[in-house]
C-alpha positions, -999 to 999 in steps of 0.1 A, spaced: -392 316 -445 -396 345 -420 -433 363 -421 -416 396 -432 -395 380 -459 -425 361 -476 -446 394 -474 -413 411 -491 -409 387 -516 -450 387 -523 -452 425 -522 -423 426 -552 -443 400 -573 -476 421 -569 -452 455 -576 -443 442 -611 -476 432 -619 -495 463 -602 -505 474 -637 -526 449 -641 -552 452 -616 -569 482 -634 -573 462 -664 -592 428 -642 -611 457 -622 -623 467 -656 -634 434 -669 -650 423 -634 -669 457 -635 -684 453 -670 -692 421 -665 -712 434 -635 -726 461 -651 -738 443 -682 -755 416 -658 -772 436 -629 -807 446 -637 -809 484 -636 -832 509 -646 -824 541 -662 -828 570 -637 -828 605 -652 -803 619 -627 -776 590 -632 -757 610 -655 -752 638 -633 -741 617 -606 -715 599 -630 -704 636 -636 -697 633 -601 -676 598 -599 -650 615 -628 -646 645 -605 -633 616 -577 -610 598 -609 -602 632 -620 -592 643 -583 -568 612 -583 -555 623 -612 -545 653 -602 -528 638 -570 -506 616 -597 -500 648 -609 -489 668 -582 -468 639 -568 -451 629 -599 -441 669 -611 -427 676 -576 -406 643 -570 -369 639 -573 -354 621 -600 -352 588 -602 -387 583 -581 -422 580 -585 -419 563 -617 -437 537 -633 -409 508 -632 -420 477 -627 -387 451 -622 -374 464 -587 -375 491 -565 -360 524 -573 -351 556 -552 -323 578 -551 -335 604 -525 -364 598 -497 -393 623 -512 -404 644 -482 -420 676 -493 -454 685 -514 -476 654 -511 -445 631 -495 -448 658 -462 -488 647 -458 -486 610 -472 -462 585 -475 -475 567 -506 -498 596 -525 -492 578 -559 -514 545 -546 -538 573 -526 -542 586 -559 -544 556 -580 -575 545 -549 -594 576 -564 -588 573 -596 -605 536 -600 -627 545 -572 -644 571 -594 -653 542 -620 -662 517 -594 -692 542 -579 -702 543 -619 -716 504 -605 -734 524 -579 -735 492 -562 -725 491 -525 -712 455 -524 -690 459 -555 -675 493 -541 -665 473 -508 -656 444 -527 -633 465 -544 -620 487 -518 -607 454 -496 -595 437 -527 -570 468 -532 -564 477 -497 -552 433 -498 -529 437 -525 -516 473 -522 -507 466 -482 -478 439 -493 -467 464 -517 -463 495 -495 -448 468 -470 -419 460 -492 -413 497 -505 -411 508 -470 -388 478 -459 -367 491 -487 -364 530 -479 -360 519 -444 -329 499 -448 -316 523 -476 -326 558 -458 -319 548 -423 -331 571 -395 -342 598 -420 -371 575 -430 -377 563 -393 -380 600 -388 -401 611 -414 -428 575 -412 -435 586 -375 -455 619 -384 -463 608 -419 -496 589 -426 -497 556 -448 -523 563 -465 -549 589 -449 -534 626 -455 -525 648 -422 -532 681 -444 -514 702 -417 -479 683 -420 -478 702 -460 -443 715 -465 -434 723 -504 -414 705 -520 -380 714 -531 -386 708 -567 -403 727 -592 -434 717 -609 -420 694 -640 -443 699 -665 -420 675 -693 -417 646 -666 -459 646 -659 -467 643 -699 -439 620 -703 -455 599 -674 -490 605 -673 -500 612 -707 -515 577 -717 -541 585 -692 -561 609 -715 -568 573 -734 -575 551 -700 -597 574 -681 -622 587 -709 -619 553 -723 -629 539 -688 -660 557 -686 -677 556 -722 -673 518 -720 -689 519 -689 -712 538 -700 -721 514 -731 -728 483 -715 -747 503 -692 -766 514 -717 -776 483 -733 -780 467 -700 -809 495 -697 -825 496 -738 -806 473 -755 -788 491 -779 -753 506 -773 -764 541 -769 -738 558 -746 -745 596 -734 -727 620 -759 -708 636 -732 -688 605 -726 -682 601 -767 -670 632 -769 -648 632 -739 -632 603 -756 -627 615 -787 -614 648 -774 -591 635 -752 -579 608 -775 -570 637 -801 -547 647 -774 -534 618 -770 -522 612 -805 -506 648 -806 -482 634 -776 -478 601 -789 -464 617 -821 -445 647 -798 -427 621 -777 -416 601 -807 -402 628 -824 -384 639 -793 -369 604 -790 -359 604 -823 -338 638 -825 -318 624 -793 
């Protein structure tokens, strides 16, 4: 098998399962957590203020990306690639793939919760390793589909690293129906993220699972608002 077919065919198997990584990210960093000896520092909290605004600033990306995409792209599917229009304008116009620029920030933000320079470049070569044979195959894709409009648009467009002074809107609107539909599990994920974090943390430092009440009530907040989705989305499925 050619080089560029086995990295296609291994970039599609890592697509279906790219959900996953978040969740062995997760484990690996509460295992770490829970065994490296730290100390409590009274500034830490402030500072973990600090790695949500990074998650919270990949969030937003997501958000940005997903509201101002055609139809048809930027989803969440999983089985096989999907695009029925090359996505140019908004965040496509500075960055080719914004949704995995803002997925990087997003679990970025937890792994500096570690505060442990070996783990964050452990991480940050582990996803660069396994997102590169995905962006590989995706643009192998809109290449053959697109043609010379993708040739065109790749060669001023960064991979990964935005060029902020290529922005040109997009020729959508801002979708607010298609971001909840999409997006809304993450009010569970990311406050869920950082008061477990935050636990084992904890009890590494006294023993006793004492999280800040911040992070509790982030949680429960934002799990509230989850539920009142959850139960809008059903009921919207259900009339139709």
């Amino acid at each position: 098998m050619a080089l560029i077919e086995e990295w296609e065919k291994t970039g599609q198997k890592l697509f279906r399962y790219r959900g996953q990584l978040p969740v062995l990210f997760l484990l690996a960093e509460l295992i770490f957590l829970y065994f490296h000896p730290y100390r409590g520092t009274p500034w830490f909290f402030y500072r973990s203020l600090g790695y949500l605004l990074v998650t919270l600033l990949g969030f937003l990306i997501r958000i940005q990306t997903i509201a101002h995409a055609g139809e048809h792209t930027s989803g969440r599917n999983r089985e096989k690639q999907v695009a029925d229009e090359l996505n140019t304008g908004g965040w496509y116009s500075m960055v080719r793939h914004p949704l995995y620029l803002g997925n990087f920030l997003m679990w970025l933000g937890g792994v500096l919760f570690t505060e442990n320079a070996w783990f964050i470049i452990f991480f940050i070569l582990i996803y660069w390793l396994y997102y590169e044979r995905i962006m590989f195959t995706e643009e192998s894709f809109l290449r053959k589909k697109f043609g010379d409009k993708y040739l065109k648009w790749s060669e001023k467009t960064p991979a990964f690293l935005p060029r902020f002074r290529n922005f040109r809107k997009s020729d959508y609107p801002f979708n607010t129906r298609r971001v909840l539909r999409s997006e809304y599990h993450i009010l569970l994920e990311v406050p869920g993220w950082f008061l477990a974090l935050d636990i084992v943390r904890q009890y590494n430092i006294t023993g006793s699972f004492a999280p800040h009440p911040f992070w509790v009530w982030f949680f429960t907040v934002s799990a509230l608002l989850w539920i009142v989705f959850r139960i809008r989305f059903k009921l919207f499925r259900n009339k139709h």
